[in-house]
MDTraj code that builds the backbone (N, CA, C; nanometers):
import mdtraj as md
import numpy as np

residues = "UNK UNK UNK UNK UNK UNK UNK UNK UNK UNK UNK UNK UNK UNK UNK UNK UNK UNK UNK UNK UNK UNK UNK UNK UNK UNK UNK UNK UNK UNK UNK UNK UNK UNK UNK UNK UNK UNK UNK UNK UNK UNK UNK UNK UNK UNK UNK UNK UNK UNK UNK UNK UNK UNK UNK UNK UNK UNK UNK UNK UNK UNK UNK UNK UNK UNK UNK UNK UNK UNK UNK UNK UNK UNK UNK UNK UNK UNK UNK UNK UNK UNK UNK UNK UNK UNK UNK UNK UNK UNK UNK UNK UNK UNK UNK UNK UNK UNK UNK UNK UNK UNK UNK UNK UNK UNK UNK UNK UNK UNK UNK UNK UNK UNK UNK UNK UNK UNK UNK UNK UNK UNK UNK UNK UNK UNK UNK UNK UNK UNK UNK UNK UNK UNK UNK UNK UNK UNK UNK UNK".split()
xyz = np.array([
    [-3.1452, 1.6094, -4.1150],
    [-3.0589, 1.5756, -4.0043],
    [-3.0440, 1.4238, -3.9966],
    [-2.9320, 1.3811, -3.9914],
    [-2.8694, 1.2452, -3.9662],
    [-2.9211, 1.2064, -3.8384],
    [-3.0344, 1.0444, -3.8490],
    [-2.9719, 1.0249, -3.7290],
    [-2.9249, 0.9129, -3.7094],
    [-2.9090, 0.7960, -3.5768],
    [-2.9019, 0.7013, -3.5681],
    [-2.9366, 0.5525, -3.6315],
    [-3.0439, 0.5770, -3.6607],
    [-3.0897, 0.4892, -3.6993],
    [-3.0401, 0.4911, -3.9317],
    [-3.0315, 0.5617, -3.9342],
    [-2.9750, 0.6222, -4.0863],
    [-2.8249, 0.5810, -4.0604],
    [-2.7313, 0.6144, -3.9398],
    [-2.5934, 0.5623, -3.9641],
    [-2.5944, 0.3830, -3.9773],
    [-2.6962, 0.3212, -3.9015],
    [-2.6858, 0.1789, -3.9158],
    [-2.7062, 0.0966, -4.0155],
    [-2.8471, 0.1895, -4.0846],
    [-2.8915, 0.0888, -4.2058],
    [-2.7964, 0.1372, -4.3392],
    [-2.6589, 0.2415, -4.2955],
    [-2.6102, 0.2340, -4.3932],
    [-2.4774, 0.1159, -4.3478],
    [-2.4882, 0.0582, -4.2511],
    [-2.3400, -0.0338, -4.2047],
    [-2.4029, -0.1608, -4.2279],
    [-2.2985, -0.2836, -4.2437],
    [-2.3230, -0.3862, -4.3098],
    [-2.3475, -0.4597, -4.1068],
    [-2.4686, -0.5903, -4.1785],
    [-2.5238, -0.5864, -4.0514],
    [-2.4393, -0.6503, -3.9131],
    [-2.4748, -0.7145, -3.7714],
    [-2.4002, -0.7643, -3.7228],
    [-2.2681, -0.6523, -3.6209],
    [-2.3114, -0.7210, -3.4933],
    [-2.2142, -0.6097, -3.3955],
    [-2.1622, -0.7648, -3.3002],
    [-2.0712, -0.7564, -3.2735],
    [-1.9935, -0.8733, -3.1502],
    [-1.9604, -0.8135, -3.0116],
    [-1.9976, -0.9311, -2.9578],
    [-1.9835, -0.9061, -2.8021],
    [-1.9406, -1.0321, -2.7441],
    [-1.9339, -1.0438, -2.6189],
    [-1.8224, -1.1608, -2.5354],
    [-1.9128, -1.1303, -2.3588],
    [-1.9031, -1.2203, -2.3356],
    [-1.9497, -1.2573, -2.1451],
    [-1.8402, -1.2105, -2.0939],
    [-1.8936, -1.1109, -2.0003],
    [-1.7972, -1.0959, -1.8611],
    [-1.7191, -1.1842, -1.8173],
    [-1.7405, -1.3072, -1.8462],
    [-1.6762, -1.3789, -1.7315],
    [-1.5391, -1.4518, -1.8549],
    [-1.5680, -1.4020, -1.9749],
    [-1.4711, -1.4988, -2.0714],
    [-1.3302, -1.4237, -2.0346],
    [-1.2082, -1.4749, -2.0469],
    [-1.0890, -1.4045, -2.0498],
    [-1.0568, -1.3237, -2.1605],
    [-0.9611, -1.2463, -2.1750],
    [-0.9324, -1.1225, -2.2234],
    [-0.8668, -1.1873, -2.3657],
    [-0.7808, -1.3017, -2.3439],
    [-0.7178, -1.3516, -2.4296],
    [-0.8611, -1.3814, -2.5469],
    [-0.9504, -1.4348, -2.5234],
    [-1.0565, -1.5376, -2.6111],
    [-1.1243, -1.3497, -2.6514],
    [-1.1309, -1.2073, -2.5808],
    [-1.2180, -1.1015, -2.6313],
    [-1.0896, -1.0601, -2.7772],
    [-0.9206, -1.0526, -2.7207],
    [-0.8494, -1.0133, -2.8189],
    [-0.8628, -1.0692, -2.9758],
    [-0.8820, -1.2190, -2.9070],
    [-0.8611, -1.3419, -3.0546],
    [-1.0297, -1.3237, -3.1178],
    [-1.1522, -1.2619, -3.0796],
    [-1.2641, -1.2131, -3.1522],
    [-1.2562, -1.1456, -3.2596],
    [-1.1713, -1.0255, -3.1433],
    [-1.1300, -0.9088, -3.2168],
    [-1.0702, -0.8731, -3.2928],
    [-0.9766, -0.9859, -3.3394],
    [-0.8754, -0.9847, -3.4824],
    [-0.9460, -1.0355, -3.5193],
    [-1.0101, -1.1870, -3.4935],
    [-1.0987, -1.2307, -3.6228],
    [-1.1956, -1.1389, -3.6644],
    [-1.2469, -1.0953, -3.5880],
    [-1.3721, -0.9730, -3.7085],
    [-1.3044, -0.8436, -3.7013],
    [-1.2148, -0.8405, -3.6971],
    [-1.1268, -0.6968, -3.7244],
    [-1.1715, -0.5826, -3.7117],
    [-1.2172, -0.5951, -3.5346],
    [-1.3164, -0.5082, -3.5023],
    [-1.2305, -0.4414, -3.3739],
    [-1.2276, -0.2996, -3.3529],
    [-1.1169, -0.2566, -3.1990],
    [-1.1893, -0.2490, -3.0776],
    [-1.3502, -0.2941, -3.0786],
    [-1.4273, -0.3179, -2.9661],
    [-1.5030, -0.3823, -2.9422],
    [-1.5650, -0.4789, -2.8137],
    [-1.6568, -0.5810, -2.8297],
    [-1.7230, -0.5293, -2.7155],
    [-1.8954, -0.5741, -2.7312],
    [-1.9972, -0.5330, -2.6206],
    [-1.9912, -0.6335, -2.5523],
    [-2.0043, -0.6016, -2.3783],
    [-2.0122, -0.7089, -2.2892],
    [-2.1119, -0.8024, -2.2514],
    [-2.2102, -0.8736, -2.2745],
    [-2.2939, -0.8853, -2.2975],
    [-2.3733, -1.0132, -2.1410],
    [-2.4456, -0.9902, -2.0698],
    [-2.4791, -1.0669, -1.9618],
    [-2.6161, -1.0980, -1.9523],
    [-2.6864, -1.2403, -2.0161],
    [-2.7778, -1.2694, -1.9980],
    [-2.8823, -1.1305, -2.0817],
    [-2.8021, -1.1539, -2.1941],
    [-2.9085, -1.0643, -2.3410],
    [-2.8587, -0.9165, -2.2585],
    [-2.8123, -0.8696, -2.1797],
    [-2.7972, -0.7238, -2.1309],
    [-2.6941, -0.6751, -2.1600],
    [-2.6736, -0.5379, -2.2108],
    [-2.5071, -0.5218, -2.2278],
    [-2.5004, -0.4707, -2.0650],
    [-2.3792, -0.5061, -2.0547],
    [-2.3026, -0.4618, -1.8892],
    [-2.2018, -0.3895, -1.9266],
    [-2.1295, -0.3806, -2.0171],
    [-2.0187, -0.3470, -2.0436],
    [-1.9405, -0.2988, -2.2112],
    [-1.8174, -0.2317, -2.2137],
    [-1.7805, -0.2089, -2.3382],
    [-1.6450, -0.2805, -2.2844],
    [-1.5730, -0.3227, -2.3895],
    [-1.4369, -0.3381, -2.4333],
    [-1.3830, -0.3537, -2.5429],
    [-1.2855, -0.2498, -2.5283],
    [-1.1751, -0.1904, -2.5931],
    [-0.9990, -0.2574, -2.6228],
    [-0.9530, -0.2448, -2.7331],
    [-0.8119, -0.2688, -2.7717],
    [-0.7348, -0.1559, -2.6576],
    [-0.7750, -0.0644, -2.5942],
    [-0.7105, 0.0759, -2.5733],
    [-0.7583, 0.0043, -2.4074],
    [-0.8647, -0.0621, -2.3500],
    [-0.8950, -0.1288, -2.2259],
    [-0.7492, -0.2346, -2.2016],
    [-0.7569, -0.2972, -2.2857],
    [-0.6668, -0.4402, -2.3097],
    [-0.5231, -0.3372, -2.2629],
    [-0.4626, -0.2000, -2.3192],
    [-0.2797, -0.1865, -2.3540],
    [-0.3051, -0.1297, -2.2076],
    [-0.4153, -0.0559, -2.1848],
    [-0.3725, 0.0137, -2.0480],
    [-0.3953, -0.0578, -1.8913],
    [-0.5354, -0.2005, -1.9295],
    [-0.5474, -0.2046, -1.7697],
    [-0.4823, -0.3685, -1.7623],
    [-0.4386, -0.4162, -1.8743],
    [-0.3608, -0.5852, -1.8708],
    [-0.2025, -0.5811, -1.8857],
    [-0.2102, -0.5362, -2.0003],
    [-0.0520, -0.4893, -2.0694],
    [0.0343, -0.4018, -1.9619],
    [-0.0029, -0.2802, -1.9581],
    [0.0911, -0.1921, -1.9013],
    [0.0749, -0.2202, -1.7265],
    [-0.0377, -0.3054, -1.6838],
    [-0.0260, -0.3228, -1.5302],
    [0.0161, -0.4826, -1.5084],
    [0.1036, -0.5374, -1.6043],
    [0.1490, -0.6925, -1.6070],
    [0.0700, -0.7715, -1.5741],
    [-0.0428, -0.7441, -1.5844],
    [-0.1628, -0.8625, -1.5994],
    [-0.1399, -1.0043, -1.6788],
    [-0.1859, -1.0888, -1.7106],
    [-0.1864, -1.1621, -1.8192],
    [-0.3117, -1.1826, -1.9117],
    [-0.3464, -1.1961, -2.0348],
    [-0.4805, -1.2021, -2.1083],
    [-0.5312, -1.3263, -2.0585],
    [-0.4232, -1.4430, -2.0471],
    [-0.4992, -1.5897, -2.0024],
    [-0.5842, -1.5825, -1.8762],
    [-0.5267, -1.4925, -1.7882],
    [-0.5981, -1.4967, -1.6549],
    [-0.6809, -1.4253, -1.6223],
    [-0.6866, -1.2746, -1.6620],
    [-0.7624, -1.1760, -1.6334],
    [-0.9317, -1.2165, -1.7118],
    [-1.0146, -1.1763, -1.6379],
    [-1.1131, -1.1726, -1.7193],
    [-1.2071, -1.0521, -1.7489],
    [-1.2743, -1.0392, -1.8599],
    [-1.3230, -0.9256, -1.9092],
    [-1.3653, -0.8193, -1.8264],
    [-1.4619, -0.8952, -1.7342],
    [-1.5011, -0.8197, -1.6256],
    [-1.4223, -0.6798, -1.5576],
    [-1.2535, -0.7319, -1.5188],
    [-1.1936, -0.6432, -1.4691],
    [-1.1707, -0.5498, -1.5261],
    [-1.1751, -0.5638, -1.7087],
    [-1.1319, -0.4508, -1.7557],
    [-1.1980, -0.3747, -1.8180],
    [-1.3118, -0.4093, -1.8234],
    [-1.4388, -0.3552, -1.8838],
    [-1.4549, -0.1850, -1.8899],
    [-1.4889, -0.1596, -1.9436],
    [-1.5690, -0.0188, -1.9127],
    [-1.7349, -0.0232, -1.8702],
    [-1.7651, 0.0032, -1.7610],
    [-1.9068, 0.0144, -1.7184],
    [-1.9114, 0.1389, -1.5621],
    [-2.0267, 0.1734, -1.6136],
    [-2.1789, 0.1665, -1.6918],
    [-2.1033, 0.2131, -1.8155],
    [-2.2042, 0.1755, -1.9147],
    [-2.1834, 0.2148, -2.0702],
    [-2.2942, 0.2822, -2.1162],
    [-2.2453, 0.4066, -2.2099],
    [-2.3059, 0.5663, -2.2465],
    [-2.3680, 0.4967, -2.3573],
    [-2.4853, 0.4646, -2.3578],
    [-2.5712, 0.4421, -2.5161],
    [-2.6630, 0.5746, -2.5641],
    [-2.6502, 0.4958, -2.6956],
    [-2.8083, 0.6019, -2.7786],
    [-2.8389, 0.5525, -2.8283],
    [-2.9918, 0.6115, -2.8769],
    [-3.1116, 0.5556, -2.8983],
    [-3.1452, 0.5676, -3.0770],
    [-3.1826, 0.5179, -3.1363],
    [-3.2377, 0.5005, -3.2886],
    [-3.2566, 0.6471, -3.3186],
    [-3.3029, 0.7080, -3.2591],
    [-3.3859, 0.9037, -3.2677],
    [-3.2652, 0.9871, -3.2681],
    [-3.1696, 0.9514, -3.1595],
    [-3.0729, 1.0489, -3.1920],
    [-2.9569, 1.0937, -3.2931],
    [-2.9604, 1.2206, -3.2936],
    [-2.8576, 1.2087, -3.4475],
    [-2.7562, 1.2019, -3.4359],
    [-2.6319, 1.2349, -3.5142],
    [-2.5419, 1.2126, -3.5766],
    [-2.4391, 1.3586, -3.4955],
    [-2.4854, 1.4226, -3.4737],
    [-2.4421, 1.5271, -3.4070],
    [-2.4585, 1.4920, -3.2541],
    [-2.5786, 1.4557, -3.1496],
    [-2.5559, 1.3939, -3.0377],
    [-2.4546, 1.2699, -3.0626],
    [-2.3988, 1.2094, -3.1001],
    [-2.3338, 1.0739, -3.1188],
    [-2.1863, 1.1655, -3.1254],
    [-2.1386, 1.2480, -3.1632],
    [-2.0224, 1.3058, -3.2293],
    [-1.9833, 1.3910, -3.0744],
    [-2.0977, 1.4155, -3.0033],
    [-2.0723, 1.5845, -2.8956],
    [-2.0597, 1.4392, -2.8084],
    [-2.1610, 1.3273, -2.7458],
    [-2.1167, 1.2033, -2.6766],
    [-1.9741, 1.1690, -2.6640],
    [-1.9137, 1.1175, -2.7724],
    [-1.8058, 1.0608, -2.8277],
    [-1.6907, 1.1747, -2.7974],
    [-1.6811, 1.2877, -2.8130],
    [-1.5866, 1.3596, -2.7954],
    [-1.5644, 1.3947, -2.6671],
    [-1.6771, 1.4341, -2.5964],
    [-1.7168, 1.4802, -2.4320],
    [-1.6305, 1.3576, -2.3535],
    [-1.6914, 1.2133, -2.3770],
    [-1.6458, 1.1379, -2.3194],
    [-1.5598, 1.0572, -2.3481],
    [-1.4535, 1.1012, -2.4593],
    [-1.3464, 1.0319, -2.5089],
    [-1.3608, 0.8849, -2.5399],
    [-1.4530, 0.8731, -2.6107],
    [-1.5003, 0.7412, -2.6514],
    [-1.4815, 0.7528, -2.8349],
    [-1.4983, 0.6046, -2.8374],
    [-1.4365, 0.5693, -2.9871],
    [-1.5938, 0.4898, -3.0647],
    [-1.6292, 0.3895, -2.9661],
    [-1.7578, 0.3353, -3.0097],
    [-1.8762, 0.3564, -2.9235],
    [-1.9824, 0.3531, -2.9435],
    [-2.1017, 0.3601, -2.8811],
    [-2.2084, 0.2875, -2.9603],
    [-2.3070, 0.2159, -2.8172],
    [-2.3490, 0.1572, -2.8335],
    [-2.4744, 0.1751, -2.8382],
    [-2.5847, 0.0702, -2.9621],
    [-2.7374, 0.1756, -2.9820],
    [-2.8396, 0.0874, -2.9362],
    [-2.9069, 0.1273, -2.8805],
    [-3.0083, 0.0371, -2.7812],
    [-3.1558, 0.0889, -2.8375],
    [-3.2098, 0.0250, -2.8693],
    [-3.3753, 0.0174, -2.8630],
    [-3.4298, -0.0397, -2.7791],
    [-3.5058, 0.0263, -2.6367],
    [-3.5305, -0.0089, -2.5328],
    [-3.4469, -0.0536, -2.4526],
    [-3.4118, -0.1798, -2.4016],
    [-3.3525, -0.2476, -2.3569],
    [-3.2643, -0.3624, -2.4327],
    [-3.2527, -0.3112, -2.5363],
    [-3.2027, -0.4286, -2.6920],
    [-3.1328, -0.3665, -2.7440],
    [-2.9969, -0.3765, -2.7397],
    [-2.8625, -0.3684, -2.8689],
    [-2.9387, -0.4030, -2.9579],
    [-2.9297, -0.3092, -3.0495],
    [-2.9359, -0.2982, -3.2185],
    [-2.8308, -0.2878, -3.3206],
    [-2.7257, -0.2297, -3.2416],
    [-2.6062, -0.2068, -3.3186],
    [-2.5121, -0.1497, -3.2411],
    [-2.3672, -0.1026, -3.2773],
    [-2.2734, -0.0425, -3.2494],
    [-2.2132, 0.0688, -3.3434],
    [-2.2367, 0.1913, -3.3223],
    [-2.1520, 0.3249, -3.4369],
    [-1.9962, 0.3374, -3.3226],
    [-1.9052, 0.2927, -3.4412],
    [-1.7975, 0.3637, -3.4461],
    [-1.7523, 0.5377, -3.4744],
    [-1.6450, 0.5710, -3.4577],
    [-1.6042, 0.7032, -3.4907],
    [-1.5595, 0.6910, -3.6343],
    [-1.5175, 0.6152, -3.6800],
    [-1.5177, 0.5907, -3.8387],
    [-1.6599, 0.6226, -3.8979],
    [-1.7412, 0.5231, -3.8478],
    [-1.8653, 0.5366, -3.9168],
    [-1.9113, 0.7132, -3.8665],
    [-1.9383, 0.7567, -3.8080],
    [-1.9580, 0.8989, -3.7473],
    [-1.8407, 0.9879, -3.8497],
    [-1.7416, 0.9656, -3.8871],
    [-1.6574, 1.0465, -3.9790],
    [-1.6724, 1.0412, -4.1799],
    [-1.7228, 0.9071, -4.1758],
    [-1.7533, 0.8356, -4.2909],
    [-1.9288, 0.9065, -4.3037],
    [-1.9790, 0.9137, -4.2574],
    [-2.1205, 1.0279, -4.2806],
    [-2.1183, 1.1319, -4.2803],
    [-2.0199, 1.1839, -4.1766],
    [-1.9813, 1.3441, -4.2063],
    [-1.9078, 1.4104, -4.3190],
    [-1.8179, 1.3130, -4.4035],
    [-1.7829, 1.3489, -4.4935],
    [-1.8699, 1.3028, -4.6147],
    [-1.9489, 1.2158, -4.5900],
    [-2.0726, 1.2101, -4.7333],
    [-2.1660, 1.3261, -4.7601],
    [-2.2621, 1.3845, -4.6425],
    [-2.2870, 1.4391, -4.6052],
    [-2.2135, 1.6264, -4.6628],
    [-2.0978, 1.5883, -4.6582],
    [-2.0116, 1.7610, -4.7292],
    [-2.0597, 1.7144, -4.8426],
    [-1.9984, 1.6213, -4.9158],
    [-1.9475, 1.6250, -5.0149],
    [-2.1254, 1.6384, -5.0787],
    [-2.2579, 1.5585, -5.0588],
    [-2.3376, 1.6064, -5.0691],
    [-2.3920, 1.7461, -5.1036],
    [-2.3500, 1.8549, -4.9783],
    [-2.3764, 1.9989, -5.0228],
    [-2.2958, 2.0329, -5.1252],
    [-2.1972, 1.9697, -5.0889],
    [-2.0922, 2.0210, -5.2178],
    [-2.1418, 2.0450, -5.3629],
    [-2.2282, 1.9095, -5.3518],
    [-2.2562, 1.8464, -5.5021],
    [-2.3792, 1.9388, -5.5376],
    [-2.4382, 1.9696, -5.4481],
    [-2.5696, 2.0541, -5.4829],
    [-2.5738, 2.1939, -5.4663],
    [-2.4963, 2.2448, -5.4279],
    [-2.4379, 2.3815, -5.4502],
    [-2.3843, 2.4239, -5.5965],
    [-2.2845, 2.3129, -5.5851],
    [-2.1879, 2.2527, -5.7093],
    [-2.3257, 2.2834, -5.8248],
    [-2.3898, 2.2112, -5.8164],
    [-2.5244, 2.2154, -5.9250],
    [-2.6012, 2.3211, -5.9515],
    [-2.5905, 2.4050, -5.8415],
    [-2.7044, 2.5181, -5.8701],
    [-2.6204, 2.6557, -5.9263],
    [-2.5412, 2.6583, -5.9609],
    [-2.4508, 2.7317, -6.0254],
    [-2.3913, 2.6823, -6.1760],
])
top = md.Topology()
chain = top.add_chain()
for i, resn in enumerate(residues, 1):
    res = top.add_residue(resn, chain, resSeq=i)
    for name in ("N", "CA", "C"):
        top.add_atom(name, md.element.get_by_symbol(name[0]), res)
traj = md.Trajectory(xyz[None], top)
């Protein structure tokens, strides 16, 4: 069984995050530079928050906000749904779907360790087939 801690040490290292209090414009311009569609909110080493490309079209964009003015804070998603190193790959997938989420965030204790995407969660599930595949494939 897959778990958490197995989806990370297969992702290359490094997760980004941004202060509540920075504007939306400085979380977007992160987010193209590391060509990433979500950043953790991060307050005095704590995450407080998630944000999203899909936060940005629905609560700035489509309510005529501006990115220069608004700041992260308002658009945040919080409280934020984490998991833990132990859990697998299947809790992360039933999480993610239940609560229409795209990334989640992995905490050891009180410490971000990382961030699994739904890519990465789809990108194991299909290694993972192709795996049985291969060893089925073999025993015949």
């Amino acid at each position: 069984m897959i778990q958490v801690q197995d989806l990370l040490s297969a992702k290359p290292g490094g997760h980004w995050s941004i202060a509540p209090d920075a504007k939306v414009i400085e979380a977007l311009r992160l987010m193209a530079q590391k060509n990433v569609g979500a950043l953790m909110v991060m307050k005095d080493g704590r995450l407080v928050g998630m944000l999203s490309e899909r936060d940005y079209a629905r609560k700035v964009a489509l309510m005529g906000k501006t990115p220069v003015e608004t700041p992260v804070s308002d658009i945040m998603a919080s409280p934020v749904v984490t998991v833990t190193l132990d859990q697998t790959l299947e809790d992360c997938m039933t999480i993610m779907t239940e609560k229409r989420m795209r990334h989640l965030p992995v905490v050891n204790g009180e410490r971000v360790v990382g961030l699994l995407s739904i890519g990465d969660l789809v990108k194991a599930v299909i290694q993972e087939q192709q795996e049985t595949i291969q060893r089925l494939y073999n025993r015949f």
